[in-house]
C-alpha positions as CSV (number, residue, x, y, z in Angstrom):
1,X,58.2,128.6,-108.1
2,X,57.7,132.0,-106.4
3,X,55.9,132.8,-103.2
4,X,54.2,135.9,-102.9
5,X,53.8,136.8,-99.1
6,X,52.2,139.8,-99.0
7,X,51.3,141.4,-95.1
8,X,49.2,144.5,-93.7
9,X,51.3,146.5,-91.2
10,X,48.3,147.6,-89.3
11,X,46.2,144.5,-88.8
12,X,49.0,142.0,-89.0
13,X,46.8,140.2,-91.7
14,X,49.2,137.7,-94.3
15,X,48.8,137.2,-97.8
16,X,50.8,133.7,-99.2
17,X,50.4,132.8,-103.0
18,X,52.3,130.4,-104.9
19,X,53.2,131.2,-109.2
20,X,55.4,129.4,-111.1
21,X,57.5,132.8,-112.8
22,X,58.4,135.8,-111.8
23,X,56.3,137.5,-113.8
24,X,53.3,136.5,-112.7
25,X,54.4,136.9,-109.2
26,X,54.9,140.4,-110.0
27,X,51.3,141.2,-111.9
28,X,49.6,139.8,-109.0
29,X,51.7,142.9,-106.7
30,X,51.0,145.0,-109.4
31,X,47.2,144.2,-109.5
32,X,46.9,143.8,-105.7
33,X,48.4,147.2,-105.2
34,X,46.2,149.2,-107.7
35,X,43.4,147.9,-107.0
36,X,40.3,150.1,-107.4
37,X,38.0,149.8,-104.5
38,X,36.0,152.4,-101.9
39,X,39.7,152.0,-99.6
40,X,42.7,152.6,-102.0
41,X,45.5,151.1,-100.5
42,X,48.7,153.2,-99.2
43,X,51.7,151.4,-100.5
44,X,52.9,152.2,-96.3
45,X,50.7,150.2,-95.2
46,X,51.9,146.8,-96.9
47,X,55.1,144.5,-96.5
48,X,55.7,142.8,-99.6
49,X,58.4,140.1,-100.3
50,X,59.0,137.6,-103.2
51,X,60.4,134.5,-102.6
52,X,62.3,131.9,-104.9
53,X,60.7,128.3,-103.7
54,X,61.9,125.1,-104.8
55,X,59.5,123.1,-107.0
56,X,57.9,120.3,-104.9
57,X,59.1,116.8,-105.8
58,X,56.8,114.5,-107.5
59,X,56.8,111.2,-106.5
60,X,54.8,108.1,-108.2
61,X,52.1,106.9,-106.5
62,X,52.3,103.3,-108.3
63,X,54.9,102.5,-105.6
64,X,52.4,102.5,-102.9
65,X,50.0,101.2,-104.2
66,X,52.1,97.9,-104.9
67,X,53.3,97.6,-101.5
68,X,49.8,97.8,-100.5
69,X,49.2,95.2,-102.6
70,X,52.6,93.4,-101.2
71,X,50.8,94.1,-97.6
């Protein structure tokens, strides 16, 4: 997984989206950046970082539901 944090320098605002490749974790910067709207945004005004995150562990929920059961 990749973590897309992306942060306005002037207003302090922060960004945080989770993708599963690198690729798409690059698109969305891509599209984020040329965006066309009444306020194009200066490439200056952004701090934008890419982060490798672990996957989250998966964990069966079978095994508390029988010590519920147990309980």
């Amino acid at each position: 997984m990749f973590e897309v944090i992306i942060s306005n320098v002037n207003t302090g605002r922060v960004w945080r989206r989770l993708f599963d490749h690198r690729d798409e974790a690059d698109r969305h910067v891509d599209r984020f950046l040329d965006a066309d709207s009444a306020w194009p945004r200066n490439r200056r005004n952004y701090r934008i970082e890419i982060y490798h995150r672990p996957a989250p562990v998966i964990r069966r929920v079978a095994a508390a539901a029988a010590t519920e059961e147990a309980a």
